[in-house]
Z-matrix of the N, CA and C atoms (Angstrom, degrees):
N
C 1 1.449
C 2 1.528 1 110.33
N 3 1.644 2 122.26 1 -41.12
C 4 1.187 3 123.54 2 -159.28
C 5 1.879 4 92.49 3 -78.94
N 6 1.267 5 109.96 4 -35.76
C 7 1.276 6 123.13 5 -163.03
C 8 2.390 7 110.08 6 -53.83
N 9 1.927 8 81.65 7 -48.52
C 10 1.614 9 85.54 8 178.95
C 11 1.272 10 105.37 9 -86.07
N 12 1.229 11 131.02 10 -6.30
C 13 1.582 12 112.52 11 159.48
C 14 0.935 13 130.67 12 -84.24
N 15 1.591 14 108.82 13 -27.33
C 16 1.819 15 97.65 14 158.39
C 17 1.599 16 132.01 15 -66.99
N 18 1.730 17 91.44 16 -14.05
C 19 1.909 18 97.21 17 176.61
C 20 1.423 19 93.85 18 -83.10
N 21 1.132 20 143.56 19 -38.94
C 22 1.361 21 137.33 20 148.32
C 23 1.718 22 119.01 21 6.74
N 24 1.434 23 88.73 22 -103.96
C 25 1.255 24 119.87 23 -173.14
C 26 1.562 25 99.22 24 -62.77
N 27 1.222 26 136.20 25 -15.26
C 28 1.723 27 122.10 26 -178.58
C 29 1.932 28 102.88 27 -86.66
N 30 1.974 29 93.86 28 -36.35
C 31 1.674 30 78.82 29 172.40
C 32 1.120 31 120.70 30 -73.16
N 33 1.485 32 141.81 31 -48.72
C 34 1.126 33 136.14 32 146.61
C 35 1.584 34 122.23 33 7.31
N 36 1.399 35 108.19 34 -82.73
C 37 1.370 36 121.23 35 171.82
C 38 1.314 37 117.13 36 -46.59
N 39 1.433 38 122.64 37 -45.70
C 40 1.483 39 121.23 38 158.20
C 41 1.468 40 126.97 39 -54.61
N 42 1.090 41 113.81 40 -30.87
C 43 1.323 42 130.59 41 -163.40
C 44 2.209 43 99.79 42 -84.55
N 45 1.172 44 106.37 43 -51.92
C 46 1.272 45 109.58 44 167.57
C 47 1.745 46 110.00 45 -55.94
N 48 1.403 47 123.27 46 -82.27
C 49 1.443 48 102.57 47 172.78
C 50 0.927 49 138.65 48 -11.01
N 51 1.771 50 121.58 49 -67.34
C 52 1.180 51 132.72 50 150.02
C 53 1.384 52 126.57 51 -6.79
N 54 1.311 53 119.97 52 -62.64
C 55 1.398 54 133.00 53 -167.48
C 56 1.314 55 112.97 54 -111.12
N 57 1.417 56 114.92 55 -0.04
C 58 1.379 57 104.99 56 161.28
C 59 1.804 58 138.44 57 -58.78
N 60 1.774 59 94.33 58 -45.49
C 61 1.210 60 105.63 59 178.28
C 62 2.132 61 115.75 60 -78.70
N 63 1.422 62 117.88 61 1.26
C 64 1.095 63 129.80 62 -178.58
C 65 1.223 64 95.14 63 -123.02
N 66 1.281 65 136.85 64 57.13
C 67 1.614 66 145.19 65 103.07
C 68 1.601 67 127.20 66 -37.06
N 69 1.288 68 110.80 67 131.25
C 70 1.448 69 106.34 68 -175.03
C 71 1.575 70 138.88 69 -78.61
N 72 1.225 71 143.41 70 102.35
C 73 1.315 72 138.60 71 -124.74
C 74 1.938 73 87.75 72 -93.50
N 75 1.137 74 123.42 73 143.02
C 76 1.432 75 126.28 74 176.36
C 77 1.472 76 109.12 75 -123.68
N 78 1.776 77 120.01 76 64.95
C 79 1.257 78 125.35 77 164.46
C 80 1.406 79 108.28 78 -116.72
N 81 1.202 80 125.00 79 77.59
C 82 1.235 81 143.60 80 161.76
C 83 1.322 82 139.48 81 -66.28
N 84 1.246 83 150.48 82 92.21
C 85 1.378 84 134.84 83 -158.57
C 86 1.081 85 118.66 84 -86.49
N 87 1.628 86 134.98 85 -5.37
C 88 1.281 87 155.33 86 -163.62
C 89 1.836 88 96.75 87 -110.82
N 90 1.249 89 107.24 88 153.77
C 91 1.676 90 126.83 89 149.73
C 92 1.612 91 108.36 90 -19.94
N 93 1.004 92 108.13 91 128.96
C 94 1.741 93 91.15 92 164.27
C 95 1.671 94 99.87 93 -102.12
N 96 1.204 95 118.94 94 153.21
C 97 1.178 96 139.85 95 -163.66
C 98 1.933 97 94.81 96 -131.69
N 99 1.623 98 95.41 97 111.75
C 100 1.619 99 101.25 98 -176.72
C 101 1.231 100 103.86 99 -103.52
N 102 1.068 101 109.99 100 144.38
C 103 1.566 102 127.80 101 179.36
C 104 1.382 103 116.75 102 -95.72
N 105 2.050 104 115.06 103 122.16
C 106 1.633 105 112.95 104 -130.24
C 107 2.012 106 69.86 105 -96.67
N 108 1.774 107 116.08 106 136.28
C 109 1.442 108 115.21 107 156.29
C 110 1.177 109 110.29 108 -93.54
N 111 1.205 110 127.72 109 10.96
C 112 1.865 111 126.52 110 -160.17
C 113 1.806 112 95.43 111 -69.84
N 114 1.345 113 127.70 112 -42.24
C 115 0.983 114 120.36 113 -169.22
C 116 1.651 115 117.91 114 -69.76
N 117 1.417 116 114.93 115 -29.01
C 118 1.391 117 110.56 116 169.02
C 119 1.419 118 128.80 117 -74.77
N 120 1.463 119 99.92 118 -37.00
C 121 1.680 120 111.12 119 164.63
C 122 1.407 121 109.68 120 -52.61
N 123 1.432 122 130.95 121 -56.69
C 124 1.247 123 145.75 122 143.62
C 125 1.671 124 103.50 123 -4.20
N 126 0.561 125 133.79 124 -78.65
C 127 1.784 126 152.08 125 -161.38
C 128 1.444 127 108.86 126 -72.49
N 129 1.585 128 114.79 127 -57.14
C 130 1.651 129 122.83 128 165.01
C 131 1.149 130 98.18 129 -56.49
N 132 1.956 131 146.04 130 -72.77
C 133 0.991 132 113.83 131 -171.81
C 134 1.951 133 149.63 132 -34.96
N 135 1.403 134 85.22 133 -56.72
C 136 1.628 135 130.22 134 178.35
C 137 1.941 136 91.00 135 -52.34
N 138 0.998 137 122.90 136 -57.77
C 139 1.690 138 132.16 137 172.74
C 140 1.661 139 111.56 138 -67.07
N 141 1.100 140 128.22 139 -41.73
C 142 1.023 141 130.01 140 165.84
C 143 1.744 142 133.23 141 -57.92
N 144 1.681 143 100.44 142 -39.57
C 145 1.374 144 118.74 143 158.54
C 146 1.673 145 122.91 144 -64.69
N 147 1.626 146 112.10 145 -35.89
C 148 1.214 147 121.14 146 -160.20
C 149 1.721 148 98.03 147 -78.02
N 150 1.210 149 97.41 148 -50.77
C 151 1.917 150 107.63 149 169.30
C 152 1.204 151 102.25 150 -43.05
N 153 1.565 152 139.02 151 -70.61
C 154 0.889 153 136.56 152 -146.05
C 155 1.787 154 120.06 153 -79.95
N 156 1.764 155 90.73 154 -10.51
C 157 1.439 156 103.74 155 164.75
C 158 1.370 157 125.69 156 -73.42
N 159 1.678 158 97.74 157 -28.68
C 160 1.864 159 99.90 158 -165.51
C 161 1.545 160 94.64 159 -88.45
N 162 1.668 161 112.41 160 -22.01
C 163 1.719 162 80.37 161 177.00
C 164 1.268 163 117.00 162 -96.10
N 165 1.460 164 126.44 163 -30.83
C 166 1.585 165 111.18 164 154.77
C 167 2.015 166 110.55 165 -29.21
N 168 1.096 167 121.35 166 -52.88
C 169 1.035 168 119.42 167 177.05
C 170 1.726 169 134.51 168 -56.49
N 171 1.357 170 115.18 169 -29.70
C 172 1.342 171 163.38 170 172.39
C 173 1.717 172 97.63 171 -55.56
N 174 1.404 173 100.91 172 -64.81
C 175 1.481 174 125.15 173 -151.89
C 176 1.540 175 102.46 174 -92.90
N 177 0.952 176 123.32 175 -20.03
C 178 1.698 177 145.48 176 167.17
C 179 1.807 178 102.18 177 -76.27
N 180 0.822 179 108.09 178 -54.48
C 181 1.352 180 99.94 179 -173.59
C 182 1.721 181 115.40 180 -105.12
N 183 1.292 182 123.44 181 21.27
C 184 1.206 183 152.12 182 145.03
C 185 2.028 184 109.79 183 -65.53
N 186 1.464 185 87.10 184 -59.09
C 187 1.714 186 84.91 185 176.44
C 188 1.325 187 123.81 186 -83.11
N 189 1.069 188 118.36 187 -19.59
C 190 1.704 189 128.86 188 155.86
C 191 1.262 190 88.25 189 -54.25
N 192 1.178 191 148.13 190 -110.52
C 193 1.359 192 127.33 191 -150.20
C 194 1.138 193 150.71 192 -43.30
N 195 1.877 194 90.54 193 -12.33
C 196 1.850 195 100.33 194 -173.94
C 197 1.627 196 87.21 195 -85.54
N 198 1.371 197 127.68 196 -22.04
C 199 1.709 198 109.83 197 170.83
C 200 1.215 199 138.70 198 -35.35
């Protein structure tokens, strides 16, 4: 246990270094042009609800049968 948490925490630590110095610099001289995520959130939500319908639904008619 102690063993994979220290491989844990060393990739981690590697993993931060790594990506420290490949941070994104925002000196732009042009417009910035933002990129809209509403439509994927959009989609994860909408999927997220629909799942959560069929197993409420699932689970509803699971106990109807144990009657």
């Amino acid at each position: 246990m102690k063993t994979k948490f220290l491989r844990v925490i060393g990739v981690l630590t590697i993993a931060m270094f790594i990506a420290m110095p490949v941070m994104a610099q925002d000196d732009f001289d042009e417009p910035e042009n933002d990129i809209p995520i509403d439509g994927g959130i959009t989609l994860l939500l909408a999927a997220g609800a629909g799942y959560g319908a069929k197993k409420l639904r699932d689970n509803r008619k699971k106990l109807q049968l144990k009657k």
